[in-house]
C-alpha positions as CSV (number, residue, x, y, z in Angstrom):
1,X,104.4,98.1,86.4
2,X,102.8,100.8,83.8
3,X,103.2,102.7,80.6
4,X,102.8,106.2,79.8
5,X,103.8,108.3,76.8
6,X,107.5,110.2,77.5
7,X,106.1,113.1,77.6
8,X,102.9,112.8,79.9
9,X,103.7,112.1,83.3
10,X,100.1,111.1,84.8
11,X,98.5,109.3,81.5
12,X,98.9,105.7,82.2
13,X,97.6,103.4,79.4
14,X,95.7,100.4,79.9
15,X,98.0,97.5,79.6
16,X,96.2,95.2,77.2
17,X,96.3,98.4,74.7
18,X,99.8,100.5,75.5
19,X,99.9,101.6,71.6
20,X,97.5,102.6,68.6
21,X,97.8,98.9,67.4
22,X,96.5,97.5,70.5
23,X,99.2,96.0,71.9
24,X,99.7,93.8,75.9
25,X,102.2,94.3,77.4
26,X,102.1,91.3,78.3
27,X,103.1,90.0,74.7
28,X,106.1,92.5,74.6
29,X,107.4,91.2,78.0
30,X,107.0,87.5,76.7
31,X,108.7,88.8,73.2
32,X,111.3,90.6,75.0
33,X,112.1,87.0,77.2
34,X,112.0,84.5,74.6
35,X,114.8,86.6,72.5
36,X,117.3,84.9,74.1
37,X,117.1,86.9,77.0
38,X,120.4,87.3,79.4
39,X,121.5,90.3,81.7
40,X,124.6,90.2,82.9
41,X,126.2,93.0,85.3
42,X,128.7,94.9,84.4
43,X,131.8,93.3,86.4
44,X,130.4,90.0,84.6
45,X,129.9,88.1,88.4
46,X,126.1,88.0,88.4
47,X,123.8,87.2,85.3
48,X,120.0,86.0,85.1
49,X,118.7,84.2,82.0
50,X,114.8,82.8,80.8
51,X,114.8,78.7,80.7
52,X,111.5,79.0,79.9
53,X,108.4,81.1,79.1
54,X,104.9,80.0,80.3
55,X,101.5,82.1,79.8
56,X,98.8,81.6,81.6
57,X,95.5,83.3,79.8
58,X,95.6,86.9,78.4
59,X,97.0,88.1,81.7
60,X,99.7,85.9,83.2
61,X,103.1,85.1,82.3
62,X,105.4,82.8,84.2
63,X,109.2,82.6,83.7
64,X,112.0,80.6,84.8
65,X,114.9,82.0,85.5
66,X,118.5,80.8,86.1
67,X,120.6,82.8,88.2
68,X,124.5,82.9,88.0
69,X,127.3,83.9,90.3
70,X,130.9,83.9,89.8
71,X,133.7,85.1,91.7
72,X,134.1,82.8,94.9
73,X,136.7,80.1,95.3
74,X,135.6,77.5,97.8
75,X,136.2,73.7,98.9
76,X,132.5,72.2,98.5
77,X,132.2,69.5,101.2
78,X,128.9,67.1,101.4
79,X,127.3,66.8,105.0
80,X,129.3,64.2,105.8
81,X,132.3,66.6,106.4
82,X,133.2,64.8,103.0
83,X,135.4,66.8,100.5
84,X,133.5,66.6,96.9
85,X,135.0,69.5,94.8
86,X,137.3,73.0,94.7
87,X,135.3,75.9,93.2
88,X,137.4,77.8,91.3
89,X,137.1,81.7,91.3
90,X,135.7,81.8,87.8
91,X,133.4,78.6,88.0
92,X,130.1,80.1,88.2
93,X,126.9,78.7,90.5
94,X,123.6,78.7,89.1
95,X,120.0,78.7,91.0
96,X,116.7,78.3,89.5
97,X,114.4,81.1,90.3
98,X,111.0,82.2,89.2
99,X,109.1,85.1,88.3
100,X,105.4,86.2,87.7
101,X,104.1,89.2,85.8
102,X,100.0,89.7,86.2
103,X,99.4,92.7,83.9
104,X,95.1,93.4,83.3
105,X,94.1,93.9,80.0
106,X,91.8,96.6,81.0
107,X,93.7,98.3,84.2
108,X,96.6,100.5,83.9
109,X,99.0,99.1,86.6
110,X,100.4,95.4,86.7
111,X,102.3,93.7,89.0
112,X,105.4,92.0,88.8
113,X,106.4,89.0,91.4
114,X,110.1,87.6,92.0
115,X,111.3,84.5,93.6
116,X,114.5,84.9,95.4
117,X,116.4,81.3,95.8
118,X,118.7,81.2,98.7
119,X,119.0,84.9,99.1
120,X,120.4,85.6,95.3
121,X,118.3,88.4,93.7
122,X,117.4,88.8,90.6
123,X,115.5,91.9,90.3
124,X,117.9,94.7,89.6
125,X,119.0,93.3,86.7
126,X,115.9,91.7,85.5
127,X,114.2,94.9,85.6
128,X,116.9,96.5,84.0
129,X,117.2,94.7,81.0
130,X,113.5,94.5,80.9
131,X,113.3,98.3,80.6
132,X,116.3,98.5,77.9
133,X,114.9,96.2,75.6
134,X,110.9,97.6,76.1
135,X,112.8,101.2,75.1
136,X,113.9,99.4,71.8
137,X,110.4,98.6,71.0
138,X,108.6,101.2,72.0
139,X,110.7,104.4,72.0
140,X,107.7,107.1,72.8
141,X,106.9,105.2,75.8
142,X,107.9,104.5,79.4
143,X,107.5,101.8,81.0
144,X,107.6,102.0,85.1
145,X,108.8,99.7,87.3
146,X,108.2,100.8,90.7
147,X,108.7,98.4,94.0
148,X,105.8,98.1,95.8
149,X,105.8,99.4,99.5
150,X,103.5,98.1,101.8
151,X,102.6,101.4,104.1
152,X,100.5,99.4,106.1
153,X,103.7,98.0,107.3
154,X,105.3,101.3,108.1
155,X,102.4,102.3,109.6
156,X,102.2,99.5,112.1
157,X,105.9,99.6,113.0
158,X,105.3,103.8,114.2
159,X,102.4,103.0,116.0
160,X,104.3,100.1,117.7
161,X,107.5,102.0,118.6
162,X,109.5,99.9,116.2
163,X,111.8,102.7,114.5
164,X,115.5,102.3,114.5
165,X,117.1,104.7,112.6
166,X,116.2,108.0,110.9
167,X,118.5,109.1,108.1
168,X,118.4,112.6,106.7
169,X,119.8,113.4,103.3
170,X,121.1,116.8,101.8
171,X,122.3,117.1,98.6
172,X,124.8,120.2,98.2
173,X,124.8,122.1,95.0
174,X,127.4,124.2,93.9
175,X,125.3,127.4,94.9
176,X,124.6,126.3,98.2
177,X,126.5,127.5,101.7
178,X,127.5,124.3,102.5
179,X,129.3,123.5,98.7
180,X,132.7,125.3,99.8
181,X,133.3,122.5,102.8
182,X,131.6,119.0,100.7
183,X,133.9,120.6,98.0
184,X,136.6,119.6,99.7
185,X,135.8,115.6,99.1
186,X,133.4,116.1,96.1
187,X,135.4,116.4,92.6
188,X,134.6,119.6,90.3
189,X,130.7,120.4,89.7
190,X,129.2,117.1,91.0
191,X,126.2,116.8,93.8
192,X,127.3,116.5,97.1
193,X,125.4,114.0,99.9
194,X,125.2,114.8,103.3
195,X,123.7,112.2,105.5
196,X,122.8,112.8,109.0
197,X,122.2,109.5,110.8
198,X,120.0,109.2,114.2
199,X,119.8,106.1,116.4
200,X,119.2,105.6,120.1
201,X,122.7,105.4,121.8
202,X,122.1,102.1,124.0
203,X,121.4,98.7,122.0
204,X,117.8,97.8,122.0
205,X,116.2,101.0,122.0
206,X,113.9,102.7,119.7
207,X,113.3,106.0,118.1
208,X,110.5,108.3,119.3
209,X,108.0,107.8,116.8
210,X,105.7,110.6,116.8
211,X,106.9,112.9,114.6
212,X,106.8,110.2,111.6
213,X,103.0,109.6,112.5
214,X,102.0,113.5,112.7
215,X,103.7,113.4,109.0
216,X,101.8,110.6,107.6
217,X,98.7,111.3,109.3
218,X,98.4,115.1,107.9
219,X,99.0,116.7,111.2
220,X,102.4,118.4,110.6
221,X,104.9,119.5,107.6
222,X,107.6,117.8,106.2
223,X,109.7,120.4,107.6
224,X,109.1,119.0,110.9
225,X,111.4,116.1,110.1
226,X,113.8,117.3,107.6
227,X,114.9,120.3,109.5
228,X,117.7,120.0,111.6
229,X,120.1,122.6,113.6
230,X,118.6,125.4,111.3
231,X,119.8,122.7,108.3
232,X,116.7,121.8,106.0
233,X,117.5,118.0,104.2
234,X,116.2,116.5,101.3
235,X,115.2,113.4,102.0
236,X,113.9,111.6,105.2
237,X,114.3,107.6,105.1
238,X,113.5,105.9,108.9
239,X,114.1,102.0,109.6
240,X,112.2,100.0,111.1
241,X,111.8,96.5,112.4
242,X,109.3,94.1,110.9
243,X,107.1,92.2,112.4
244,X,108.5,89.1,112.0
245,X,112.5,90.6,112.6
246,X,113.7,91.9,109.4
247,X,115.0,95.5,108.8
248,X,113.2,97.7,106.4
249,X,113.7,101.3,105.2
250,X,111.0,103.8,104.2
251,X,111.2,107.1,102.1
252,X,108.9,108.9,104.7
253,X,107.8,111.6,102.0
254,X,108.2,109.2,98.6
255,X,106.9,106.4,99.7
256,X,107.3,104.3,96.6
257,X,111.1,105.0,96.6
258,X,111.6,102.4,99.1
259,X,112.6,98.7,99.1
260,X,109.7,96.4,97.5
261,X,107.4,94.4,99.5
262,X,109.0,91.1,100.3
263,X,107.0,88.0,102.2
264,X,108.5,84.9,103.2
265,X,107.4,81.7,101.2
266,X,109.1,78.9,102.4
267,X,106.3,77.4,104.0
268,X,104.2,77.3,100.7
269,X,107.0,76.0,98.3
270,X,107.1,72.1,98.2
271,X,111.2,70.9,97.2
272,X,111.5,68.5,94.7
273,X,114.3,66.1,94.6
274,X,116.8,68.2,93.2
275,X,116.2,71.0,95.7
276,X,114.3,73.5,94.2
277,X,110.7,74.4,94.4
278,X,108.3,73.0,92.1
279,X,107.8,74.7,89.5
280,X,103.4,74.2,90.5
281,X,104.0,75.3,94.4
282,X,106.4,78.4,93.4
283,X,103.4,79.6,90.5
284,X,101.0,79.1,93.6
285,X,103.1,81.1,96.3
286,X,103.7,84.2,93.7
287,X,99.8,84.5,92.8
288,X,99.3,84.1,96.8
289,X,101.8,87.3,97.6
290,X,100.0,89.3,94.8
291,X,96.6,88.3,96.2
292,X,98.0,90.1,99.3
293,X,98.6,93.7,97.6
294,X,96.0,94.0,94.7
């Protein structure tokens, strides 16, 4: 997370002084949640709002979230095999989540931590509203909110052989050769998307791997990668496989376009007896994932 002014692209300000008056970020972000905060997407399904607000210091801000999810009908059964209770289409479900904001008084990047309960996400539309109502406040500033990707990652799943899948993107302009044929799918004036997909043929194999790491090790253009058949792309975005089994996807040349860092936790939440996490072990586990990357 940072600030800038609109119109100065590299001046990040320090984060316990974003404006003339001296004020954190922090304070903003705990105003901006204790206004009766609530996001809600736009087909009304998913929604995330703040139970509760806890600071820790000058530099630490806790929240807990509920998340909400309508839109699925579905007999509930307990593990018995027992029927309990019919979930109608418009009942919603609602999981506890958390989220931790560490944002330096004296630096000019913070960092911003989310708990995902049982697979639901909250990010998109925390963010989101997050950045609305910061606009409100402060209209002659920006604030960023970047995910975090962990190169070292990347870097480790090239050197290892574990690339899936390179993607490259082209996006046709009404001046360019290719418009006349995207024109044909693409309605008046807009942009165009061309995506050009390589995989290994044959399950379980992997994509050659060294023209990624001549790229990210200064050896060779980008050229190298986003040309194709005479056809220079846009964008280059490769897949790889994690260490421990999940699927990730780079920006090869924008590195910080990509998905955000994510780390398992389960192993340092303890459950109460209503299923969640306690509130003690989940502040724990965040500060522990952002010990990893600061």
């Amino acid at each position: 997370m940072q600030v800038r002014p609109k119109r100065k692209p590299d001046q990040y300000l320090p984060l316990g002084a974003i404006d003339a008056a001296g004020t954190r970020l922090l304070a903003v972000i705990s105003d901006i949640m204790g206004n009766n905060f609530e996001a809600t997407r736009a087909d009304g399904e998913r929604s995330v709002w703040c139970e509760n607000i806890t600071p820790y210091g000058a530099e630490e801000l806790f929240l807990g979230l509920q998340h909400g999810e309508t839109g699925v009908a579905a007999d509930i059964f307990d593990r018995t095999g027992q029927f309990r209770l019919r979930q109608a289409v418009d009942d919603t479900q609602i999981v506890r989540c958390g989220c931790l904001f560490v944002l330096p008084l004296i630096q000019t990047m913070g960092w911003m931590a989310i708990h995902n309960n049982s697979g639901r996400g909250v990010k998109s539309l925390l963010a989101g509203e997050i950045d609305e109502e910061f606009r409100k406040r402060h209209d002659e500033l920006l604030l960023e909110i970047k995910p975090f990707v962990f190169r070292a990652a990347l870097e480790a799943a090239i050197d290892e052989g574990r690339v899936d899948h390179v993607r490259l993107i082209k996006f046709v302009r009404p001046n360019d050769a290719a418009f006349a044929e995207t024109h044909r799918w693409v309605r008046g004036n807009d942009l165009g998307k061309v995506e050009l997909d390589i995989s290994p043929a044959l399950q379980n194999r992997r994509l050659n791997t060294a023209p990624i790491r001549r790229f990210l090790r200064g050896n060779s253009p980008l050229s190298d990668i986003v040309t194709f058949e005479g056809m220079t792309f846009d964008q280059a975005k490769v897949e790889v496989v994690l260490e421990d089994g999940h699927r990730r996807t780079f920006n090869v040349e924008k590195l910080d376009l990509g998905h955000p860092f994510s780390v398992e936790m389960d192993d340092d939440l303890t459950i109460g007896v209503d299923g969640d996490p306690t509130r003690a072990s989940l502040i724990s586990a965040l500060r522990s994932v952002l010990a990893t990357v600061r």
